[in-house]
N, C-alpha and C positions, 0 to 999 in steps of 0.2 A: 629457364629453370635448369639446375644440373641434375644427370641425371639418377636412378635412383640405383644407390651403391652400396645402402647399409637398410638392413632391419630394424623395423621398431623395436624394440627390446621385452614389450609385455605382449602383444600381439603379431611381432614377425613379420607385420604390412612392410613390404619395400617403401625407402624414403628415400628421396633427395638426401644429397653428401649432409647437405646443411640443414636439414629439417631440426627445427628447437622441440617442436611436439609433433606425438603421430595424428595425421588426420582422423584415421577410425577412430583409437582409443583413448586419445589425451594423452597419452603417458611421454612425460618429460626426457629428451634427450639431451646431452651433455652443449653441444650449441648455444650461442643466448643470443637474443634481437639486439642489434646497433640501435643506439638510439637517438646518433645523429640522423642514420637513411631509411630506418624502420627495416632494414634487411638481417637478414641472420648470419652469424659472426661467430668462430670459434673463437673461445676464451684463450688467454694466451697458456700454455702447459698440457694444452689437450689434442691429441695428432690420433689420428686411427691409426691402427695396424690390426692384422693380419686375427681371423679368429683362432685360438689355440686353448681352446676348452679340454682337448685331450694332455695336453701340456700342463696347463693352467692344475688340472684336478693333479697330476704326478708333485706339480712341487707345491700345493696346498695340503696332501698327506704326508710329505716329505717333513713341511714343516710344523705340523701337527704332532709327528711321530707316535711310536706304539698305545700311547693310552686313549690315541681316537680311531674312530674308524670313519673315515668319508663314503659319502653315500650318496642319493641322487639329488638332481639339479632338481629344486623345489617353488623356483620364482625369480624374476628378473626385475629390475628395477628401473630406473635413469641414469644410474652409475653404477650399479654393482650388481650380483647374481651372487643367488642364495640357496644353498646347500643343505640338508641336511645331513648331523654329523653326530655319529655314536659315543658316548662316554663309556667308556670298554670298563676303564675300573667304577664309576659309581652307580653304573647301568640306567643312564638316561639320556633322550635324545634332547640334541641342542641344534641349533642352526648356528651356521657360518655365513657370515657376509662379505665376500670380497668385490675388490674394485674388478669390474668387467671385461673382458676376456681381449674385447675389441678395442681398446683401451691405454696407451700408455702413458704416464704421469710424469711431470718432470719434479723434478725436486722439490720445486715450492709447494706444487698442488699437495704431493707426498706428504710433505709437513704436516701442510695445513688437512689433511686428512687425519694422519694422528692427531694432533693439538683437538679437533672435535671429537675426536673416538675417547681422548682422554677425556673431556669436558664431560661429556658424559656418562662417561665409566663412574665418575664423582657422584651422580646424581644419585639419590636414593628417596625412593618414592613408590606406593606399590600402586600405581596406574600408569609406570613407567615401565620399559622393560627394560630388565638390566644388560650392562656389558659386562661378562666373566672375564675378556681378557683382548688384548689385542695384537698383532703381529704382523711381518712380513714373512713373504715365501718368495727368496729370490724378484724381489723389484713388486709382487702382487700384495699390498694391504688387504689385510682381511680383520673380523668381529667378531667373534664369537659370543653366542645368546643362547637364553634356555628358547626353544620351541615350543613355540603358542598351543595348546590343545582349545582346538575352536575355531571363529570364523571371524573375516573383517566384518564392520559394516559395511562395508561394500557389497559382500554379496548377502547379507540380508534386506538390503537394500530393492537389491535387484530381485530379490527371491519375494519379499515380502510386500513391499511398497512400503509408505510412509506410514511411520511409528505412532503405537499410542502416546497421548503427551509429559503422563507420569514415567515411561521408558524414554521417549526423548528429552526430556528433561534432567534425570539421571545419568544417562549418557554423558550429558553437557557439563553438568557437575562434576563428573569423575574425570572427565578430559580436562575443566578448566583445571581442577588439584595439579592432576599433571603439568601443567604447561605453566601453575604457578612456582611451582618446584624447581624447574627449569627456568623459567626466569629471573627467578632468585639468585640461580645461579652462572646468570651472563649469555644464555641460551636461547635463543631463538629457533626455533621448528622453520617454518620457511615454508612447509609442507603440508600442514593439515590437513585430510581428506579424510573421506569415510575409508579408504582403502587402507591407510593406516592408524585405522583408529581399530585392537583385535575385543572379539568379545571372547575371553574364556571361561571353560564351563558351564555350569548349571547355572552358576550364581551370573553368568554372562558379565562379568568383572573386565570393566576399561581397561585395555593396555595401549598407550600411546608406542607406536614403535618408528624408527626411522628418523631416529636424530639423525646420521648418517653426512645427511646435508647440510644441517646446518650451520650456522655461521655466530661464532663467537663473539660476543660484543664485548672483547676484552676494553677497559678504559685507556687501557694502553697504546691501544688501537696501529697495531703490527700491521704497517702495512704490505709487507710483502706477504704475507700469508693471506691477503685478498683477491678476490677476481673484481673489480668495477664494472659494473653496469651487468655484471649475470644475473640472467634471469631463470631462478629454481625453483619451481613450484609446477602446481595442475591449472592451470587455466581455469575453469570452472568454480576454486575455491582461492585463485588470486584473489589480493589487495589490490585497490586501486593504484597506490606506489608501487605495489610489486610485479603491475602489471606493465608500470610505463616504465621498469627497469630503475627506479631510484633503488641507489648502492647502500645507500642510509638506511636500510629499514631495522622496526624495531618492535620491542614486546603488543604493539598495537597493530600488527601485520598477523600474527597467531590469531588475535581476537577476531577480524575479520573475516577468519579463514572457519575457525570456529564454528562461528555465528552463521557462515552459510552452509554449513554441514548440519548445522539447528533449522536451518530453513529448508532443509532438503527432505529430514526428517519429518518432519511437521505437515508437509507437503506432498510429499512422493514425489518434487522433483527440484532441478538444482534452479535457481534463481534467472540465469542468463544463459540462453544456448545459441547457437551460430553456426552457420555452415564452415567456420575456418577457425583456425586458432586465433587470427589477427582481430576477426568478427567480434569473438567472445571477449577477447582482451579490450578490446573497445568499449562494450558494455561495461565491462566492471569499472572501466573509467569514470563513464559518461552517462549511465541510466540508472532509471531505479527499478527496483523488480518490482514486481506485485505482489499487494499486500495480501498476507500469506490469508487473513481472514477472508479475501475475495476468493481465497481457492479452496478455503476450509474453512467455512464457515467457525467450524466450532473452536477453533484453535484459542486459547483464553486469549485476552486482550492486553491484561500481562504481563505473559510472556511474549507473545508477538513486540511491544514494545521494548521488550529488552534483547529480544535479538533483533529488529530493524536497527536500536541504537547500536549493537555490536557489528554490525553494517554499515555505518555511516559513512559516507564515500571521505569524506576529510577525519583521517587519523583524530584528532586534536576536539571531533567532534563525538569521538567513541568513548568507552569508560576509562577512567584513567589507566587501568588495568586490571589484567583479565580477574582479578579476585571479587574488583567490582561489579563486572560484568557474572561469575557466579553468585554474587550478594543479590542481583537483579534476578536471576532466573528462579533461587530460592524464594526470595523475598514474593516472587507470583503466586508462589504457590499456597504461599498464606492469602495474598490477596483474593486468589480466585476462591478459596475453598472457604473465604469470608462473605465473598463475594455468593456462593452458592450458599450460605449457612442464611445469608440475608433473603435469600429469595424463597427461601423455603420458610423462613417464620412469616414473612409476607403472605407466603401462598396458605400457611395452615391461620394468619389471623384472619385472611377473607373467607377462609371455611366457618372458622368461628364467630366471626361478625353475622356471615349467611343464616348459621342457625341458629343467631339471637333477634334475628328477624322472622325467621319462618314461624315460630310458635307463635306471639301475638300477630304475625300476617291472618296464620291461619283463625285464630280467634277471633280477627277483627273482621276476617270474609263470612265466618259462622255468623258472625250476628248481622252483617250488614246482611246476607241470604235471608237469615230472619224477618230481618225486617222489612226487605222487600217483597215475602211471601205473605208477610201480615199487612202491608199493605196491599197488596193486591186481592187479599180474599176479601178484606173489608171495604176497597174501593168499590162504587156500583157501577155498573158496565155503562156502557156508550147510550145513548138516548135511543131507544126505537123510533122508527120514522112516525108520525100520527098515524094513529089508527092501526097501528101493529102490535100483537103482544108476544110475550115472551111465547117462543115457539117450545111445542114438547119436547119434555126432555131436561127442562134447563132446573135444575134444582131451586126448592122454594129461599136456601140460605144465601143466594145471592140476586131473589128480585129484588128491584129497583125499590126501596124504601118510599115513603112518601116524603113529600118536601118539608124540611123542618119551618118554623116559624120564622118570618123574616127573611128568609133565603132568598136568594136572588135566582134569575130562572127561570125559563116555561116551566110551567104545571109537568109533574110527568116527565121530567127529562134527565133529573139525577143531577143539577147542576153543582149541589152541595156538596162539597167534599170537605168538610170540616172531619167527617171522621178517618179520614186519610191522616198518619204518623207527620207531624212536624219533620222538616228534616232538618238535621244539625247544625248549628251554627257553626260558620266558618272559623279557623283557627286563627286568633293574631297573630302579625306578623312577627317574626324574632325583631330583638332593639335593632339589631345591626341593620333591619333592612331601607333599603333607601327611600325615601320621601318621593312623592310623586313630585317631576316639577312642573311648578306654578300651579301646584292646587294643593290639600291640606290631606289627601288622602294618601294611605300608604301603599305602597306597589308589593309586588308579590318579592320573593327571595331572590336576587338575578340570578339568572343558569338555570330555574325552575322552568321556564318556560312556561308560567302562570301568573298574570296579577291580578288586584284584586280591581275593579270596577272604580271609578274616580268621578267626581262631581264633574257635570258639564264645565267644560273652558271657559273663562269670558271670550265672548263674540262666535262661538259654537254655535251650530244649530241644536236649536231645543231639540233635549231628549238624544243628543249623539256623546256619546264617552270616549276618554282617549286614553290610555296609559300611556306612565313614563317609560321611556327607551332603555332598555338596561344596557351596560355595556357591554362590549365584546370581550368575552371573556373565555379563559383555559380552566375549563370545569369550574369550579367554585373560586380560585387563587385570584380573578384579574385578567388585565390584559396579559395575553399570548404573548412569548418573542414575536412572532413574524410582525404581530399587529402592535408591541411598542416601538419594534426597529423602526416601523415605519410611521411615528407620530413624531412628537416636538417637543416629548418630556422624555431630556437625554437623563436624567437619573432614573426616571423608572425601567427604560427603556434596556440598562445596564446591569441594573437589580435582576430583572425578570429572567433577560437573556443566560446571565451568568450563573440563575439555579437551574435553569434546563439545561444548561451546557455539564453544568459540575455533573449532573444525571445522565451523561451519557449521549444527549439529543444531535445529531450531527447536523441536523439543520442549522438549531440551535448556537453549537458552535461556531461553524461558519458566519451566522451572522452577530454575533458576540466579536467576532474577530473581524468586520468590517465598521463596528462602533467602533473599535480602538484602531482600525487603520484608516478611520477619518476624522477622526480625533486630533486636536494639536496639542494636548498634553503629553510631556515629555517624559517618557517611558512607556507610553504607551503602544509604540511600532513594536516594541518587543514582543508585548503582549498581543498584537495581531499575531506575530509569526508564531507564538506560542500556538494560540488558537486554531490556526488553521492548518497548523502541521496536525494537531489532535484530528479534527475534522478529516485529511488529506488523508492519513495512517485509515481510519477510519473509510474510506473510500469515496472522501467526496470528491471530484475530479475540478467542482470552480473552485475550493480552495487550494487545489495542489497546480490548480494554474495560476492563483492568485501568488502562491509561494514563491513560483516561480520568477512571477515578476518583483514580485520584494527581492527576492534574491539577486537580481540583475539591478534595480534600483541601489541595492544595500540599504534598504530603508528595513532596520529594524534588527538587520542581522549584516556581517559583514559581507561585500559583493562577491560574488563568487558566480560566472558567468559559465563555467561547468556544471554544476549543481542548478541554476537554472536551467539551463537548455535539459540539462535529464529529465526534472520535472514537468515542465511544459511538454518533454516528448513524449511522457508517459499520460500526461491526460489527453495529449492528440491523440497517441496509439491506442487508447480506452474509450475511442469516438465520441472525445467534448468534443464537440464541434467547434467553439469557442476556441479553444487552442489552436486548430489546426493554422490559419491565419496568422497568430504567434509563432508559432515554429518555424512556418513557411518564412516571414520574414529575419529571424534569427538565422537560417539560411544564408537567406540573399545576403546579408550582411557578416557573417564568419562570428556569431558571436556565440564564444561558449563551445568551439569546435574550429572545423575546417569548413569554408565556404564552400556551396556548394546548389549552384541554381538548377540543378537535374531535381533536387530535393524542395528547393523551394518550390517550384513549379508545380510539385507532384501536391504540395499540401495548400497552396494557393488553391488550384483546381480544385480541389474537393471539399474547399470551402466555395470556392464560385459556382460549384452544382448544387447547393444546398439554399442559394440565394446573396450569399454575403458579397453586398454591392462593390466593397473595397478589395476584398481578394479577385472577384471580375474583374474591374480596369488594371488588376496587377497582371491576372492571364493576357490580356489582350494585349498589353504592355512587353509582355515576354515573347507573344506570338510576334509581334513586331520588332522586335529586336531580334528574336532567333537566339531566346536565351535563355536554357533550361529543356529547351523543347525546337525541332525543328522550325524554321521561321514559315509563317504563313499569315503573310498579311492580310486575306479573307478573312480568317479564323479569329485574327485580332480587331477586324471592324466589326464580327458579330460581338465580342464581348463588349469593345468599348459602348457599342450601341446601346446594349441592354444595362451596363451601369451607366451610361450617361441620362440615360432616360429616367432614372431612376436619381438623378439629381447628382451625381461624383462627379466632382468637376474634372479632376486628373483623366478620369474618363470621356468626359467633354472636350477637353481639350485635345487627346487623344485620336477622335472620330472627328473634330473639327481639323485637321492636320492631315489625317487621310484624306479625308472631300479634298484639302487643299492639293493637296498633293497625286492625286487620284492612286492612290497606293492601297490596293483590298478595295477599294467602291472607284466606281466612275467620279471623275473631278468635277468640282463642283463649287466654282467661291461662293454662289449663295447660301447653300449648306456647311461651310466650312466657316462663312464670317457665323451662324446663326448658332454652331455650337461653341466655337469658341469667344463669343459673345456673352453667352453662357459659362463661360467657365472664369471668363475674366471679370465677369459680375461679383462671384465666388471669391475673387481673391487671387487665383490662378498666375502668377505674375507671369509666368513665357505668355499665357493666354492674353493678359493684358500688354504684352509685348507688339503678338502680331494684328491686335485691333486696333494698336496704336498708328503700325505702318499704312493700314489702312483708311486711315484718318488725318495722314499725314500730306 
C-alpha cells in the first residue's frame, strides 16, 4: 500500500497517494478504481501538486476584483473547495467554488470543467441552485452561487434520525423536479446524496447543489472532454453501474441514488454499509437491502415499493425515468391515505354493525332472564327423600303441588312439569345451508359450529345420530388458500388464493405464486415471479429464495445470476435456513459472483448443524479435500458418518472410501464394501464402480 501523502478533503484523515474514497467519511477523492485490476488509478489530466491555499485565495480575489470581497474557507469537497464571498455592491453573500488547491488540471479536464459549469449555468429551476457566473484565476476554475441559508440533509440526518414520511416524501418530490430539469437538459448529477441535497429556511425548500461533477450526455458525445472508467460518486448512494465504473451511465444512475437517499430517510439508515469502500461497492452490485418495512414497520407499503423499484439493481428494471419514479411516490400518497380512509369506514361500520346488535341482544337477554326466572319460580323443587317434608322456612308459594291427573310419577315427588314454559322452537335453516349427507335432514350453517340432530344412518346403532362434516372453511367464504392449495380443485384453489393475495395475505401470496410456478400454462412463470416478489418485498424469506432461483433458472423472468445470488444471500443472511445450503452451493460453484469455497463452507456448515443431511456430506467432503476449511480427515468421517446413516449416498460413498482407505477411521474393507454398497444401491456410479472391482 503507498504510503499516506495527501488528506481527505472533507475530514483531513491521512490517505494513501491513491485512495478513490476516505475510509472514515466516504468522501470521494479525485482517483477512480481500474477495472481491469480492481486497483486504484489516477484519471489521465490529474497530477498533485503542492498545497497553495494562501496563493490560491490572492489570485481568486485578484480575479474577482473590487466588487467582491473573499472571505473564509467554508467546505471542501472531492474536487474543489468552497469559499464564502461578499457582494460589496448588492450586499449579499454568495459562495465561490473552485477546483482544489492540491490540484492541477490539464487542458482537457479544464474544458470539460467549464462545458459542465456551463451546462448548468443554463438550468433554471428553483430546486436547483443557480450559477451566477463562471471563471478562471490564472490556471484555478472557479463557480460562483448564491449561499445556502440553512442545512444539508445530511446533518439533519445525523442530527435528527429518519424523517417523518409526509417530509420524506416531499423531499423526494422537490429533488426528483430537480433532477428532471436537469435531465431535460443532457445532465446527469452522478452524485446524489443527502450531503447535497440543502434545506433552506422555514419553508426547508430543496436545493439540489453540486452539479459541479457532472458529466454531460451531449449526443454528440466529445470524446475528449471524457474520463472512461471514472468513478465519481459516494459509495453509500452508488448505482450498481456506477459502482462497477461503467463509463456509460445515464438519467437512471440519479434515480438510484435518489431512491437510496428515500431509503435512508424512511429508515434512519443508508441501505448497505462495509468496513471498506471496496465492501460497500460490492453490495451495491450484488445484494439486496432490507425491506425498509422490516426496519419500520410503519413505512406505507407504497411508497416502499416505489422506492425499492427506484433501487432496482438492473437500470432497465427502474422507472423509465425519474418523472415516473416522482408519479410513483405521489401516486402513494393517494394510495395510502385511501388506503387509511378504507380502514376507518371499516372500523366505524363495525362500531355500527356492534350497536345494531347490542339493543335487540340486550332485549333478547331481558326476556330470555325472564323467562328463565318464571320458569324457575313456577318449576317445583326436587322430590324429598320419603318421609321428609319441606323443612322450616321454605315458603308455602313453592311447595310441591299435588300430582295432577294422569301424571306419570311417584305420588309426592313433583314429576310433572307441564307447567314449566315450553322452550322455543328451533330456528330453520337458511336455503343456502347444506343437506345432511345420506339422510334428509338439514345440518346446522358450516362455520357455525352447530347442527341440527339427523335421523339415525342405515346400519347405525339404534338411537346413535351423526351430523354431516362441514367443510373446512375461512370464516363463512369456503375453503382457505392453505387448504385449496393443497387439494385437486386447481380452479378453486386459484380463485380463493388470488382474493386473499389481492388483500394483502402474504402467505397467501406466496402460495398463489407456487400455483402458477407449477403451472404449465404459458404466462404463467411470469406471474409466479410477480407473486412472489409481492410476498419477498413484503418479507417472506421462501419466496425471495424462491425468486432467486427463478432468477438463476430464467424461468419466468430473464436470467440474471447476480440478482440471484443477491436474493438468495439476503434470505440466508435473514436465517432461512433453507437458503443457506443454496448459497453455499452457488459458492462452490462461482455462480452470480467470484467462487469462493472459504464461503461455501461457512454456509454448508450451518446448514449441516441444523441437520440438513445434504449440506453434511458436503462438510465432510470439504474436510476431506482441505477445501474451504483446513483439511481433516477425522472431522470428515464424523460428518460423512452421520449423513450416510441417514441414508446420502454421496455420504456413503464417502465413509465407504475412508474404511477403504483408512484415511480419518482405521481401514477396514468390510466396512468400506458395506457402505459403499450402500451407496452403489443408490445409484452412486464411482460407488458402483469400486463394488464392481470387488466382484470382479
Amino acid at each position: 500500500m503507498a504510503s499516506a501523502t495527501r488528506l481527505c478533503p472533507s475530514c483531513n484523515t491521512p490517505l494513501p497517494e491513491l485512495a478513490a474514497f476516505c475510509y472514515v467519511c466516504g468522501s470521494a477523492t479525485p482517483p477512480a478504481i481500474d477495472r481491469r485490476t480492481g486497483e486504484i488509478a489516477i484519471p489521465d489530466g490529474i497530477t498533485a501538486s503542492p498545497d497553495a491555499s494562501a496563493e490560491m485565495l490572492r489570485k481568486l480575489q485578484d480575479a474577482l476584483g473590487k466588487h467582491y470581497e473573499l472571505q473564509g474557507l467554508i467546505g471542501r469537497g472531492g474536487f474543489a473547495e468552497v469559499f464564502q464571498v461578499r457582494d460589496l455592491w448588492l450586499k449579499r453573500d454568495l459562495a465561490l467554488k473552485a477546483i482544489r488547491p492540491d490540484l492541477s488540471l490539464s487542458g482537457t479536464l479544464m474544458a470539460r470543467f467549464r462545458r459542465e459549469a456551463e451546462a448548468v449555468a443554463a438550468l433554471r429551476h428553483p430546486n436547483i441552485v443557480p450559477i451566477y457566473d463562471i471563471g478562471e484565476a490564472d490556471g484555478i476554475m472557479y463557480i460562483l452561487m448564491p449561499l445556502i441559508k440553512g442545512e444539508s440533509l445530511k446533518q439533519l440526518l445525523l442530527r435528527d434520525g429518519r424523517r417523518p414520511v409526509p417530509e420524506a416524501r416531499r423531499i423526494l418530490l422537490e429533488a426528483s423536479s430537480a433532477l428532471g430539469s436537469a435531465h431535460e437538459a443532457g445532465v446527469v448529477h452522478r452524485d446524489i446524496k443527502p450531503e447535497n441535497i440543502m434545506l433552506e429556511g422555514k419553508a426547508r425548500r430543496v436545493l439540489v447543489m453540486d452539479f459541479g461533477i457532472a458529466k454531460v450526455m451531449d449526443a454528440a458525445g466529445d470524446a475528449s472532454l471524457t474520463s472512461s472508467g471514472t468513478i465519481v460518486g459516494t459509495p453509500h448512494y452508488m448505482s450498481p453501474e456506477q459502482a462497477s465504473g461503467d463509463p456509460h451511465l445515464d438519467h437512471r444512475t440519479d434515480q438510484y441514488s435518489l431512491a437510496v437517499v428515500g431509503y435512508h430517510m424512511l429508515t434512519g439508515t443508508v441501505p448497505f454499509e462495509g468496513e471498506s469502500t471496496r465492501a460497500i461497492l460490492f453490495k451495491q452490485m450484488m445484494e439486496l437491502p432490507r425491506s425498509m418495512r422490516e426496519l419500520v414497520p410503519e413505512v406505507p407499503e407504497a411508497l416502499m415499493t416505489a422506492v425499492s423499484k427506484g433501487m432496482a439493481k438492473e437500470a432497465a428494471e427502474r422507472f423509465p425515468d425519474i418523472e415516473a419514479f416522482a408519479a410513483a411516490i405521489e401516486a402513494s400518497a393517494a394510495e395510502d391515505a385511501a388506503k387509511a380512509a378504507a380502514e376507518v369506514s371499516l372500523a366505524q361500520a363495525a362500531v355500527k354493525q356492534q350497536r345494531r346488535w347490542i339493543v335487540p341482544l340486550a332485549g333478547a337477554v331481558g326476556i330470555l332472564a325472564i323467562a328463565v326466572a318464571v320458569a324457575l319460580f313456577r318449576r317445583p323443587p326436587l322430590a324429598e327423600p320419603p318421609g321428609k317434608s319441606a323443612g322450616p322456612g321454605v315458603p308455602a308459594a313453592v311447595a310441591p303441588p299435588p300430582p295432577a291427573a294422569g301424571a306419570s310419577g311417584a305420588p309426592g315427588t313433583g314429576g310433572n312439569l307441564a307447567a314449566a314454559p315450553a322452550p322455543a322452537p328451533a330456528p330453520a335453516p337458511p336455503p343456502a345451508a347444506a343437506a345432511g349427507r345420506g339422510t334428509g335432514s338439514p345440518t346446522g350453517v358450516a362455520g357455525s359450529g352447530k347442527s341440527e340432530k339427523s335421523k339415525p344412518l342405515a346400519g347405525s346403532a339404534a338411537g346413535t345420530t351423526k351430523t354431516a362434516a362441514a367443510p373446512a372453511a375461512s370464516g363463512r367464504g369456503g375453503p382457505s388458500c392453505s387448504n385449496a392449495a393443497g387439494g385437486d380443485d386447481r380452479d378453486l384453489a386459484f380463485r380463493v388464493c388470488t382474493d386473499e393475495a389481492n388483500k394483502g395475505n402474504v402467505v397467501s401470496e406466496r402460495l398463489l405464486a407456487g400455483l402458477y410456478d407449477r403451472s404449465q400454462v404459458p404466462g404463467h412463470d411470469a406471474e409466479a415471479v410477480t407473486w412472489y416478489r409481492k410476498a419477498a418485498d413484503a418479507g417472506d424469506m421462501a419466496s425471495l429464495l424462491r425468486l432467486g432461483q427463478l432468477l438463476h433458472l430464467g424461468k419466468g423472468v430473464p436470467q440474471n445470476e447476480l440478482d440471484a445470488t443477491a436474493k438468495i444471500r439476503q434470505a440466508a443472511e435473514a436465517d432461512y435456513q433453507p437458503a443457506w445450503p443454496v448459497l453455499a452451493e452457488r459458492f462452490e460453484q462461482g455462480l452470480g459472483g467470484r467462487k469462493s469455497d472459504k464461503e461455501a463452507f461457512f454456509w454448508y456448515r450451518k446448514a449441516a448443524e441444523k441437520g440438513e443431511v445434504s449440506a453434511q456430506a458436503r462438510v465432510g467432503d470439504m474436510y476431506a479435500r482441505g477445501r474451504g476449511v483446513d483439511k481433516d480427515e477425522t472431522e470428515a468421517v464424523r460428518w460423512f458418518r452421520g449423513a450416510a446413516e441417514k441414508g446420502n449416498k454421496d455420504a456413503q460413498y464417502g465413509l465407504g472410501m475412508a474404511y477403504l482407505k483408512g484415511k480419518g477411521a482405521e481401514k477396514s474393507d468390510s466396512l468400506a464394501y458395506l457402505w459403499l454398497k450402500k451407496a452403489a444401491d443408490q445409484g452412486h456410479p464411482d460407488a458402483q464402480k469400486e463394488v464392481a472391482k470387488r466382484h470382479s
